[in-house]
C-alpha positions in Angstrom: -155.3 46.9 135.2 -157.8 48.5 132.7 -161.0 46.6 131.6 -162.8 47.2 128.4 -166.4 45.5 127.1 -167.0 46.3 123.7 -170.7 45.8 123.7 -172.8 45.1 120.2 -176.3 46.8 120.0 -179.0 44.0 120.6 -181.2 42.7 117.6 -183.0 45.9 115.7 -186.2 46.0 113.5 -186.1 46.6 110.0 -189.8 46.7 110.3 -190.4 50.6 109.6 -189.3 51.2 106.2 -189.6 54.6 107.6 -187.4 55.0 109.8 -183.5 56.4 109.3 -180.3 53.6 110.4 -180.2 56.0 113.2 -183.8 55.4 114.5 -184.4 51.6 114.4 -185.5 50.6 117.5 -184.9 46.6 119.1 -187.2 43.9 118.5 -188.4 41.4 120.4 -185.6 39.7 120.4 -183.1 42.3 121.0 -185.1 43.2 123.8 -185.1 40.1 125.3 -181.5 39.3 124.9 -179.9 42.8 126.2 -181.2 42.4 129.8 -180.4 38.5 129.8 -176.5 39.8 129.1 -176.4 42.4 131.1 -177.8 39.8 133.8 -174.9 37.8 132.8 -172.5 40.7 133.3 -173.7 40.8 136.6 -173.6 37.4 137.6 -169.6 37.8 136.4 -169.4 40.8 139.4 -168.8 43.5 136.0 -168.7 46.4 138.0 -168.7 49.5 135.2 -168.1 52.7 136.7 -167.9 54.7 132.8 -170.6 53.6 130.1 -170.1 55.2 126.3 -172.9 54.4 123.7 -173.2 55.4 119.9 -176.6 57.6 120.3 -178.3 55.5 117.6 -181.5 54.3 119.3 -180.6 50.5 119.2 -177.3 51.2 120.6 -178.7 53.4 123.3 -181.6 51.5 124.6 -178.9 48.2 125.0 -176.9 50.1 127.0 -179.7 51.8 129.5 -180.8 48.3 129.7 -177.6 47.0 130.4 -177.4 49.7 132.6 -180.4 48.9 134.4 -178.9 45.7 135.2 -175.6 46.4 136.5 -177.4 48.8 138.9 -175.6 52.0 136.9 -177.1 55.5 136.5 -178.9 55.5 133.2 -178.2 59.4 133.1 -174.6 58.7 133.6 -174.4 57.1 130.6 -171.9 59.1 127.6 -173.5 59.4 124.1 -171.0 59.8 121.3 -171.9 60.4 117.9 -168.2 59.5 117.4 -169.1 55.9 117.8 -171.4 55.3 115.4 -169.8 56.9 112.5 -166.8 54.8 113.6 -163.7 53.3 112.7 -160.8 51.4 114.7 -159.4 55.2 114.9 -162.4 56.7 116.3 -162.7 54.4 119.0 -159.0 54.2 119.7 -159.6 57.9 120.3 -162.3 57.8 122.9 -160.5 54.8 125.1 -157.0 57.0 125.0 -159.1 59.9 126.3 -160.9 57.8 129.2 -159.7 58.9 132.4 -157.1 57.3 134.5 -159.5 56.6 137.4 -162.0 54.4 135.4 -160.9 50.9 135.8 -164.0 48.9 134.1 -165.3 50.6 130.6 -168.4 49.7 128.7 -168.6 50.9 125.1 -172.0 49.9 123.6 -171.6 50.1 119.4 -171.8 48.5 116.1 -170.5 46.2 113.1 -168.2 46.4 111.2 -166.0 48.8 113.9 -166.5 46.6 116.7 -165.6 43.5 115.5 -162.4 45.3 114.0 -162.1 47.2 117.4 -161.6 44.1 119.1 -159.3 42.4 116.5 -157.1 45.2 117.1 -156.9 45.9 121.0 -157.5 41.9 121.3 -155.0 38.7 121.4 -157.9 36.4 120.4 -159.0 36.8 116.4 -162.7 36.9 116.5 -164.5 36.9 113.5 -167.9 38.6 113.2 -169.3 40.6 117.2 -173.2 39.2 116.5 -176.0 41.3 118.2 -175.8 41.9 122.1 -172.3 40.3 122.0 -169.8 41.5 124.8 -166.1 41.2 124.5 -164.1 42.2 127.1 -160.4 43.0 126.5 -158.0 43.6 129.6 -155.2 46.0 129.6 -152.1 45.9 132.2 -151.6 49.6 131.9 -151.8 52.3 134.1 -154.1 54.4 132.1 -155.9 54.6 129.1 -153.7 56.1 126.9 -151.3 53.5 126.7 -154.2 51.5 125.3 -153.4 50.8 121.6 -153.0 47.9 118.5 -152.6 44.5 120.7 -151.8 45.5 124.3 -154.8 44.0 125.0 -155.9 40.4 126.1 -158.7 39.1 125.5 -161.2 37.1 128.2 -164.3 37.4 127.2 -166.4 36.7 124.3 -170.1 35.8 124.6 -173.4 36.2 123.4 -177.1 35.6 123.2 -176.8 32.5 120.5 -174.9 30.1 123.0 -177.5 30.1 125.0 -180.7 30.5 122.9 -181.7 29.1 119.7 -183.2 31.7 117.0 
């Protein structure tokens, strides 16, 4: 059994007119919400022992937060530009390439890819990831390269907005 979270960057600034896509940073919110979730991770024994992240600073600072949280090695953590300039493809890609021994994934990322990401591995139609959303798909599969278009179920879905309002 293969486990996947699919992990939306938390809430960025648009404050900086100066800075690139690449470079917005979280803002208050977003840093509030990323270490509530990956608290909740915790709390649900998620247990990662392989983290990805798109390099963009919002995704990256999520998941060393998350990281933080689920008592992971921040330095352990695998930046791919892949996943930012992403499609379903792209990500299919780095999942089929995951070695067989890593049992519970975490792939931190962003809209539109994710949400189609997880309409594609998924059982469960979902239809927009929001900001520091986690989804977590499980695989009955050996290893990762039999992971592909709906072989996946479903179990999670959460996110900062059940629990708080704006």
């Amino acid at each position: 059994m293969k486990k996947l979270y699919l992990v939306r960057h938390a809430k960025s600034s648009w404050d900086n007119p100066d800075f690139s896509d690449f470079d917005r940073p979280l803002n208050k919110r977003g840093k509030h919400d990323a270490p509530f979730m990956g608290k909740l991770l915790k709390k649900e024994n998620v247990k990662p022992d392989l983290i990805y992240s798109s390099p963009a600073v919002r995704a990256i600072t999520t998941a060393q937060i998350f990281a933080d949280e689920l008592d992971y090695p921040k330095k352990k953590i695998v930046e791919s530009i892949s996943i930012y300039e992403s499609g379903i493809k792209e990500l299919e890609e780095i999942v089929q390439k995951i070695s067989e021994e890593h049992k519970s994934v975490l792939i931190f990322g962003h809209n539109p890819a994710l949400t189609s990401f997880a309409n594609h591995l998924g059982n469960k139609f979902i239809d927009n990831v929001p900001t520091c959303a986690v989804v977590g798909i499980e695989f009955d599969v050996k290893n990762w390269k039999q992971v592909e278009h709906g072989t996946g179920k479903t179990f999670m879905f959460d996110f900062p907005k059940k629990y708080f309002q704006k």
